[in-house]
Legacy VTK file of the C-alpha trace (Angstrom):
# vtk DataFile Version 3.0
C-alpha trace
ASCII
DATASET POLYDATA
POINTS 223 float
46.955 44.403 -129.967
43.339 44.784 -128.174
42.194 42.456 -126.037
40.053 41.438 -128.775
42.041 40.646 -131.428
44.077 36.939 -131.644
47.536 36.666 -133.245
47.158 34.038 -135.682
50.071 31.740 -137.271
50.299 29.019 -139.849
49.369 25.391 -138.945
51.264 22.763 -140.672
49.948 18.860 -140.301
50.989 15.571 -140.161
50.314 13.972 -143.467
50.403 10.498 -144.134
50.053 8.077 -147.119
46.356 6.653 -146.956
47.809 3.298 -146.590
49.555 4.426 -143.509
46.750 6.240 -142.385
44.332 3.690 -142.213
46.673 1.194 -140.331
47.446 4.183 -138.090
43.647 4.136 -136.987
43.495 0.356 -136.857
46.366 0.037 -134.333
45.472 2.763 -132.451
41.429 1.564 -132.354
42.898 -1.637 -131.101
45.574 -0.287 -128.837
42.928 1.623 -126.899
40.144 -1.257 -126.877
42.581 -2.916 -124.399
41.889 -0.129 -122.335
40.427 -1.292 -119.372
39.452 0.224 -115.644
41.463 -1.084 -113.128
40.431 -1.210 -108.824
43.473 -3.466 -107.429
46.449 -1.466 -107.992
50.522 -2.203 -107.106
51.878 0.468 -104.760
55.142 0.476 -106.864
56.565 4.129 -107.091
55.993 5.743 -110.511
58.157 8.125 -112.067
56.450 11.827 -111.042
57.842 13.037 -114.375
55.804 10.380 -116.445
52.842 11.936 -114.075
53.911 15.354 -115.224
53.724 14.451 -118.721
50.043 12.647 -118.457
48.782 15.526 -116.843
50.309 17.770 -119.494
49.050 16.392 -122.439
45.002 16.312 -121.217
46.011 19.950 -120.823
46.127 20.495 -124.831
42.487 19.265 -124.985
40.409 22.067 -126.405
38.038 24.133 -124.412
35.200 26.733 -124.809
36.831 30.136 -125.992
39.945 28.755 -125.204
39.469 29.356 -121.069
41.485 26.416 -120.281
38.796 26.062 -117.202
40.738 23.114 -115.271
43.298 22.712 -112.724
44.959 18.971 -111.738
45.758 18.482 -108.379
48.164 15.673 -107.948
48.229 13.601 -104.526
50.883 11.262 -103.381
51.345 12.351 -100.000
49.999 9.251 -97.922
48.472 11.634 -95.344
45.951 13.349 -97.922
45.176 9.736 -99.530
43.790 8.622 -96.427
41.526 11.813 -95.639
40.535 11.238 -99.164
39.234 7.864 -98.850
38.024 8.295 -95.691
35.737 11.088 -97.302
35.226 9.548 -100.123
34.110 6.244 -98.606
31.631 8.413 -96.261
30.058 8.789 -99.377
30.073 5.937 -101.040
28.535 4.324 -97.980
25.839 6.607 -97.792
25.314 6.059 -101.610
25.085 2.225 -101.174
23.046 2.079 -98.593
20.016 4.759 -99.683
21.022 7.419 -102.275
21.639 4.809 -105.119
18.197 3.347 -106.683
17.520 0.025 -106.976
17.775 -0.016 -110.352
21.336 1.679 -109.968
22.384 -1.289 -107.663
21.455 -4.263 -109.736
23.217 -2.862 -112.332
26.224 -2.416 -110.394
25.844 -6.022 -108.706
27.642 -7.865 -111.681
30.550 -5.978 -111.111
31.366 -6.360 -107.237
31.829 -3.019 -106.044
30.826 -1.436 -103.034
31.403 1.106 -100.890
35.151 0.602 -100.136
37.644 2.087 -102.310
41.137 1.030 -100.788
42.634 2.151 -104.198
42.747 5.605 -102.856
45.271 5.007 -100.720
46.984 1.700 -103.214
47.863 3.989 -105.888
50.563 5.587 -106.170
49.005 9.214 -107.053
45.733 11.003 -107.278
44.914 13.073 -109.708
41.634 15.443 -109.295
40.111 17.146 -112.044
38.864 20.442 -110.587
36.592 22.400 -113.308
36.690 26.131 -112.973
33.190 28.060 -113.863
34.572 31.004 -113.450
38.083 32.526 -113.829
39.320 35.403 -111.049
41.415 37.888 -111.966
43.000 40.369 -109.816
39.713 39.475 -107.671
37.211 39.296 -110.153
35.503 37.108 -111.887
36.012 36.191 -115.498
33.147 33.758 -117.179
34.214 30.708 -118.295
31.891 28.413 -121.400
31.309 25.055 -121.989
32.789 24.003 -118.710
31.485 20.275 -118.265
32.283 19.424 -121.639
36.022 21.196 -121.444
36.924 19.271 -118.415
35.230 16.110 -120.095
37.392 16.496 -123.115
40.123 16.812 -121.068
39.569 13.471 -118.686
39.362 11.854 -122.107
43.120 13.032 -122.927
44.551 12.332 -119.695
42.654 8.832 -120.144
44.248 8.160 -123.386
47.877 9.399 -122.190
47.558 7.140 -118.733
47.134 4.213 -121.008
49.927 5.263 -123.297
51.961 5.522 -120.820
51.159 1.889 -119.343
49.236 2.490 -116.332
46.106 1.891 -115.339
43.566 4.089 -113.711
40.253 3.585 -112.564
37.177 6.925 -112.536
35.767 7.346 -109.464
33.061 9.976 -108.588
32.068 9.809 -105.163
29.053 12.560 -104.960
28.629 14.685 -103.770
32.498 15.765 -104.091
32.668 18.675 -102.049
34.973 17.106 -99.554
37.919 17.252 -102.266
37.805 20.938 -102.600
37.894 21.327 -98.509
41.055 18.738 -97.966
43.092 19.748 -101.266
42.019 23.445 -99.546
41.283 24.935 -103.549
39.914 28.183 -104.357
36.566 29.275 -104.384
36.184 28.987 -108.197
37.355 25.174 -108.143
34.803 22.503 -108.476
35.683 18.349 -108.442
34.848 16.737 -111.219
36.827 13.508 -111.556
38.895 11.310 -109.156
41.324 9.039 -110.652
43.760 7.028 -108.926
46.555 5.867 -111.161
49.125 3.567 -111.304
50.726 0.298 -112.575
48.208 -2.561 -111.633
48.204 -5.129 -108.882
49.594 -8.887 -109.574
47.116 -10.997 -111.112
44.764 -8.577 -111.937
41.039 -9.673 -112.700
38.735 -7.455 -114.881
34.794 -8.310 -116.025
34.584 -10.325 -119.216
32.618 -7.513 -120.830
32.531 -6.532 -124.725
32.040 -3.116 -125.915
29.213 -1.941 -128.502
29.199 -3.050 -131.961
29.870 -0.698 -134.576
26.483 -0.788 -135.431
25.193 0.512 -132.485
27.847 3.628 -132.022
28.615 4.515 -135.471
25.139 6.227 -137.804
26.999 6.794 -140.937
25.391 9.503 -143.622
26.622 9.186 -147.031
LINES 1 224
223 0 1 2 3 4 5 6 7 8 9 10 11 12 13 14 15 16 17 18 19 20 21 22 23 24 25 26 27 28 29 30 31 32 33 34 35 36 37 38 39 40 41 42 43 44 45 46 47 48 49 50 51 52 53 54 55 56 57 58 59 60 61 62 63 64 65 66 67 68 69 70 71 72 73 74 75 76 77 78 79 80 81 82 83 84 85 86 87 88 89 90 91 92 93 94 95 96 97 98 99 100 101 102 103 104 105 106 107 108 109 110 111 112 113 114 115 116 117 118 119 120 121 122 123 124 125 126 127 128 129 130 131 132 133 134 135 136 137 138 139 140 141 142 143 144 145 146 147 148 149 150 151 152 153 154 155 156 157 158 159 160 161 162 163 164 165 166 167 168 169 170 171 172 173 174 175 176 177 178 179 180 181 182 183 184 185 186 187 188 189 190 191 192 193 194 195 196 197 198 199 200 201 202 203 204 205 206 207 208 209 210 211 212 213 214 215 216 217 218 219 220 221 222
């Protein structure tokens, strides 16, 4: 077979009755609008396997020309969490205080945070999306497509698979995010694109009273 050519094989799906089906997406709409992002988190051990398992299924998202272009580093070692934070808030600060507009702040303000992320060292693990432009192969490079919106796709699965699992994470982007790729000491053709700390949440946990979009406003339908 040339490097061209794809083996192909038969793909057999789920079926359901439409009753079934439409309660399906009804309980699983609802199960994921309890989703919610989470900053005080428990330091209660999880499971690595369950972490393992996460991690795996954001792997099966698709990707441009099926390049796979991600890696996921996973941090629980307490020394790397705190060189993490400590970079990350270096950032943050810097953000607060000057980077961020004005505009940016007030629209922050109702929400309380700042420049201080002790969840990177709360949670249990760390998981770093790294996006990979480029591919090497016995030293050279091999193009990669649609990178962002690979690695977006696949922070939506892991999203989706933290929640099913019944933890909580919370996105964090400090920027710039070079500092990730220096202390997790990844190769040249690695570049952070998402933080998330994960784990179960802290006692008494208080999130913003917020709703979500109407369905009028996210949904143009064209019968």
């Amino acid at each position: 077979m040339s490097a061209t050519e794809q083996k192909f094989i038969n793909y057999k799906c789920i079926r359901y009755p439409k009753a079934e089906m439409l309660n399906r997406s009804r309980e699983y709409y609802q199960f994921m609008d309890r989703r919610r992002t989470i900053r005080d988190f428990s330091d209660k051990p999880v499971p690595y396997e369950i972490i393992e398992n996460i991690v795996m299924t954001a792997s099966t998202a698709p990707s441009g020309a099926h390049k796979q272009p991600w890696s996921f580093c996973v941090v629980s070692n307490p020394a790397l969490k705190t060189k993490i934070r400590e970079a990350a808030e270096k950032e943050e600060y810097d953000n607060y205080n000057g980077r961020m507009s004005e505009e940016w702040l007030e629209d922050l303000q109702p929400f309380g945070t700042d420049w201080q992320k002790p969840f990177l060292e709360t949670a249990p693990y760390l998981i770093v999306i790294f996006k990979k432009p480029y591919d090497l192969v016995d030293g050279e490079k091999k193009k990669n497509y649609y990178v962002n919106e690979s690695a977006g796709l696949a922070a939506g699965f892991l999203l989706t698979a933290i929640h099913n699992a019944g933890l909580v994470a919370v996105t964090h982007t400090p920027s710039p995010m070079n500092f990730l790729h220096t202390i997790l000491k990844r190769p040249e053709n690695e570049r952070a694109f998402l933080l998330l700390p994960i784990g179960y949440p802290g006692e008494e946990v208080k999130v913003p009273d917020i709703d979500r979009k109407p369905k009028d406003d996210v949904l143009i339908y064209y019968p």
